[in-house]
Structure formats: structure tokens, C-alpha cells
FILO-456785 format. One record per residue (C-alpha): residue in one letter; x, y, z; residue number from 1. Coordinates in nm, 3 decimals. Layout:
<rs>
   res         u         v         w     n
     A         X         Y         Z   NUM
...
</rs>
This chain:
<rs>
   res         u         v         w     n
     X     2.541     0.892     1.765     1
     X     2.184     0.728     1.785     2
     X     1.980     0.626     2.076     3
     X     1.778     0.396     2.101     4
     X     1.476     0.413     2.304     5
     X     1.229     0.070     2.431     6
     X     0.904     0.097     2.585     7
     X     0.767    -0.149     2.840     8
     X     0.669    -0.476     2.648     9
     X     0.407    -0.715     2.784    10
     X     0.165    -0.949     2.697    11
     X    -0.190    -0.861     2.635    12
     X    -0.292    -1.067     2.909    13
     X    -0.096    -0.861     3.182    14
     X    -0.173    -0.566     2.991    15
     X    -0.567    -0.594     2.987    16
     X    -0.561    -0.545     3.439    17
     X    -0.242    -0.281     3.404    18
     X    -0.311     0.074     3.515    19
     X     0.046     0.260     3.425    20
     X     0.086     0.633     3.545    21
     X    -0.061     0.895     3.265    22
     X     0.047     0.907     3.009    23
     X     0.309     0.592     3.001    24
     X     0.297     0.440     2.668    25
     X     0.313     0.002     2.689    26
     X     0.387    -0.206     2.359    27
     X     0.146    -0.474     2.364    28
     X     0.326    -0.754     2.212    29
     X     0.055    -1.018     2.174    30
     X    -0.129    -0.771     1.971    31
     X     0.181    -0.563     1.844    32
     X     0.033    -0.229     1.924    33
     X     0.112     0.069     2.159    34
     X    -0.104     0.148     2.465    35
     X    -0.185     0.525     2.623    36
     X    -0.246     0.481     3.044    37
     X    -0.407     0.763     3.172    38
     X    -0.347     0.681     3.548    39
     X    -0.712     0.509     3.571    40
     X    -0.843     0.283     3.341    41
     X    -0.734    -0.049     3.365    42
     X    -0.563    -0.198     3.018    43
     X    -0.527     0.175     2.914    44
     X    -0.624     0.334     2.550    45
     X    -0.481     0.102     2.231    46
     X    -0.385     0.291     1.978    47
     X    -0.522     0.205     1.638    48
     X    -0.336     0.052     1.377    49
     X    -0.334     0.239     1.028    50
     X    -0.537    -0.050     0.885    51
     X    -0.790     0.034     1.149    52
     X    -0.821     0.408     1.087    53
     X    -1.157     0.459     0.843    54
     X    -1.130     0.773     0.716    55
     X    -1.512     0.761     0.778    56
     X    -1.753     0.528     0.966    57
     X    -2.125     0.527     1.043    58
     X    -2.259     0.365     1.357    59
     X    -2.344     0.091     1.183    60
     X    -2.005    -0.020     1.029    61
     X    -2.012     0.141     0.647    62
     X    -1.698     0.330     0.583    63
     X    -1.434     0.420     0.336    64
     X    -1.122     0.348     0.335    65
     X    -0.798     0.512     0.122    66
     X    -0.479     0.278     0.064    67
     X    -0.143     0.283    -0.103    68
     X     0.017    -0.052    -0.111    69
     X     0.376    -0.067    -0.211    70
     X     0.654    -0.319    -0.398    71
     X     0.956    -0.304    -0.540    72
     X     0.991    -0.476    -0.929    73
     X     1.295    -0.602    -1.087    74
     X     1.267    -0.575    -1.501    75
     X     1.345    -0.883    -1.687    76
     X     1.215    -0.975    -2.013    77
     X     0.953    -0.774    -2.206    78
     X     0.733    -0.769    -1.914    79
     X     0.751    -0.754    -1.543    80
     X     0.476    -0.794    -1.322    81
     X     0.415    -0.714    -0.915    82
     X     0.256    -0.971    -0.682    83
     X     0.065    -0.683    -0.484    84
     X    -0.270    -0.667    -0.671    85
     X    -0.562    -0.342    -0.720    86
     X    -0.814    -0.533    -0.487    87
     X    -1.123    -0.626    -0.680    88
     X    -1.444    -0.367    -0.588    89
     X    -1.209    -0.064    -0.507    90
     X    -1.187     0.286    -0.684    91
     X    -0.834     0.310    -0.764    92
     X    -0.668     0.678    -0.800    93
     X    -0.335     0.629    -0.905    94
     X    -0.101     0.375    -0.986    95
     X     0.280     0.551    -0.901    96
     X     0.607     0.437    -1.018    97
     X     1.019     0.552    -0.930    98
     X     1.307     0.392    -1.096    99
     X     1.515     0.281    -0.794   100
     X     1.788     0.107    -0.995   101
     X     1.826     0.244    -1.346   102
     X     1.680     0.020    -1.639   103
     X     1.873    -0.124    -1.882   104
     X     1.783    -0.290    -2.277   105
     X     1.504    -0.061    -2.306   106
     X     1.419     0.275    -2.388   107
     X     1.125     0.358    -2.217   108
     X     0.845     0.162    -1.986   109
     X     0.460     0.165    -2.028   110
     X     0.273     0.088    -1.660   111
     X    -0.039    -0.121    -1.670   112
     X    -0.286    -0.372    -1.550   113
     X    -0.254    -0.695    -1.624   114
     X    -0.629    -0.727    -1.563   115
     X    -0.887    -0.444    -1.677   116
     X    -1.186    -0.292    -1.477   117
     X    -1.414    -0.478    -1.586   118
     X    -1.209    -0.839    -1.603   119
     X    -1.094    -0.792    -1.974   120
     X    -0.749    -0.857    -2.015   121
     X    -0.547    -0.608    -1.955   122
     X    -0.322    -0.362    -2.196   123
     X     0.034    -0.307    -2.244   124
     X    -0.042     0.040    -2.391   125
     X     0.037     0.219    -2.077   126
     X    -0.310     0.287    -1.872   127
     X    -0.100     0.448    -1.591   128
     X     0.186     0.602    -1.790   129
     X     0.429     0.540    -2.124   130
     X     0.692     0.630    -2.234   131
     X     0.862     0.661    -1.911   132
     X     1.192     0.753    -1.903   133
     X     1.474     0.455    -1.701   134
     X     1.709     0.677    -1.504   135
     X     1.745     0.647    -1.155   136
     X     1.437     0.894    -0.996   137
     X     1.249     0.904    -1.273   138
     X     0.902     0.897    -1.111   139
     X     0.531     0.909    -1.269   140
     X     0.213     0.972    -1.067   141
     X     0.007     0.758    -1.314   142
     X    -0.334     0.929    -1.269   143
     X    -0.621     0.827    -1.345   144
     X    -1.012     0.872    -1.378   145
     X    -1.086     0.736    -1.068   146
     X    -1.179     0.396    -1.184   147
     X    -1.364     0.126    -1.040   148
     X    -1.186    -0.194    -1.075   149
     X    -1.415    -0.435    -1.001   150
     X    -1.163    -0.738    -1.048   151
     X    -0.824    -0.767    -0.857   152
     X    -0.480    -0.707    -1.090   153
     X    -0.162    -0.704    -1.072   154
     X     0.083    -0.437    -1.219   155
     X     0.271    -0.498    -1.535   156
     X     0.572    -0.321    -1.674   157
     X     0.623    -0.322    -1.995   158
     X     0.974    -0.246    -2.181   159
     X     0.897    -0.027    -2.489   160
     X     1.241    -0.091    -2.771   161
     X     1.397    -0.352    -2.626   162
     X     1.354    -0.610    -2.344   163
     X     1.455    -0.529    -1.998   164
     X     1.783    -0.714    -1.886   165
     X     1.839    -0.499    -1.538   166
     X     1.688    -0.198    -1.343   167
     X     1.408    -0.155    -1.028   168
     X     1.142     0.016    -0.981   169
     X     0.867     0.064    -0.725   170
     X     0.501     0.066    -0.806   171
     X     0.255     0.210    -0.555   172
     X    -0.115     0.176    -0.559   173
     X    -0.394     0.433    -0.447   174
     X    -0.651     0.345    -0.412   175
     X    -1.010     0.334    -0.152   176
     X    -1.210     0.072    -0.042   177
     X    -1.590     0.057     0.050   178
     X    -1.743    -0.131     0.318   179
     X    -2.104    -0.219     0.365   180
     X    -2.331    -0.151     0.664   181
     X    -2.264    -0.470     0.928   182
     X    -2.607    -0.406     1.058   183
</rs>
């Protein structure tokens, strides 16, 4: 048996003059985040979203950032590509793969970019793995340099000895991003 548990919800307007008892934790629901009272401070702590958390950042606003986006891909055809893109101007790690629904008409998969680095088109030879096998589980890590990409692309799957006609598989990016001083 499961229980479920609800915090407080309110709107950041009510929120922003609230002081709760410390420690109470509020959902904010205009903002959609969670907010620590400390029994003072009126509005309390928010707590940061992951998109917010740099994993460093100077006074001045320059910071790095580390990623992993995630989708799901069903094969069909020779080639199957994801909608979720490397983001142009990022260093990307890794590009990770797990067969969630075994593939079927083809032996193996290659995992690539549909665009290169540098804006060539990309390659079907398998950049971030080939010859990958198309049981269910079957994962690849798909590491690489790092590599600056400094276009965006998607990812393409590629059936090697035949053409996909079923399966699933989930790609997942890694990658960092870089942002500039804002002043």
C-alpha cells in the first residue's frame, strides 16, 4: 500500500508575504517550485530547479553547465531519427543508447549525428557506436572525444542488414554548455 503525501499549494502571490513555521516546505504553483520557511523570512527560500543549478558561476554570470537530455525512438525504415537535438556551441560527452523494445529486420544499429561538428552532414558510420546488438537492454555509452559541436543535430539510427520494421530505443545526450559573462 502507497501513500500519498501533498504539500501546501499556493500561488506565488500569497506565497511572496507567507512566513510558514521552519522548516515547512510550500509548492509554489505559479512558479511550480518548492519553498523552505525558516520561521522568519517572508516568501521563504525557493528551491532551485535543476535547470538552474550551474555547476559553476562567477559573479558576473559565466558558468558551465552539464546536461543529459532524453527520448525514446521507434525504428522504422533504414533510418530513425530523434527530435531532441546536441545544442549548437556545446561540448558533447556522450551520446547513450538502450533497446527498450527489441529491434526487429535488422541485425545491428550504428548511432549518429545527422549533422557533424562542424555543420557537414552527418555520417551513418556510427560516430557514437556500431554494430550494436537489438535485444531488449542492450545499452552503449557512445563515448566520445569530447567534441565541440558547434551546430545543433539530431540523432540518427541507422539499421545495419536490413531495415528496421519494429523495436525502441532511448538515446540520451551528455553533454555541457558554456555561458558568457552578463557583465
Amino acid at each position: 500500500m502507497s501513500i500519498q503525501v501533498k504539500r501546501r499549494r499556493e500561488a506565488a502571490g500569497f506565497l511572496a508575504g507567507y512566513v510558514g513555521a521552519a522548516g515547512e516546505l510550500l509548492v509554489d504553483t505559479t512558479n511550480n517550485r518548492v519553498l523552505v520557511q525558516d520561521g522568519v523570512t517572508a516568501g521563504g527560500f525557493a528551491a532551485a530547479k535543476l535547470s538552474e543549478v550551474p555547476c559553476s558561476r562567477t559573479p558576473h554570470g559565466a558558468g558551465i553547465q552539464f546536461w543529459v537530455v532524453e527520448e525514446a525512438v521507434t525504428c522504422s525504415g533504414a533510418l530513425s531519427s530523434s527530435v531532441m537535438e546536441i545544442p549548437s556551441r556545446s561540448l558533447v560527452f556522450s551520446v547513450s543508447v538502450r533497446v527498450l523494445t527489441s529491434i526487429s529486420g535488422a541485425n545491428s544499429f550504428n548511432v549518429d549525428a545527422t549533422t557533424g561538428p562542424g555543420g557537414e552532414l552527418g555520417s551513418v558510420n556510427g560516430r557514437f557506436g556500431s554494430a550494436i546488438g537489438t535485444s531488449t537492454g542492450v545499452t552503449n555509452s557512445g563515448l566520445i572525444g569530447p567534441t565541440v559541436w558547434y551546430f545543433p543535430s539530431a540523432i540518427s539510427i541507422i539499421a545495419i542488414g536490413g531495415a528496421f520494421t519494429a523495436g525502441v530505443v532511448r538515446i540520451a545526450i551528455h553533454y555541457a554548455t558554456f555561458d558568457p559573462p552578463a557583465s
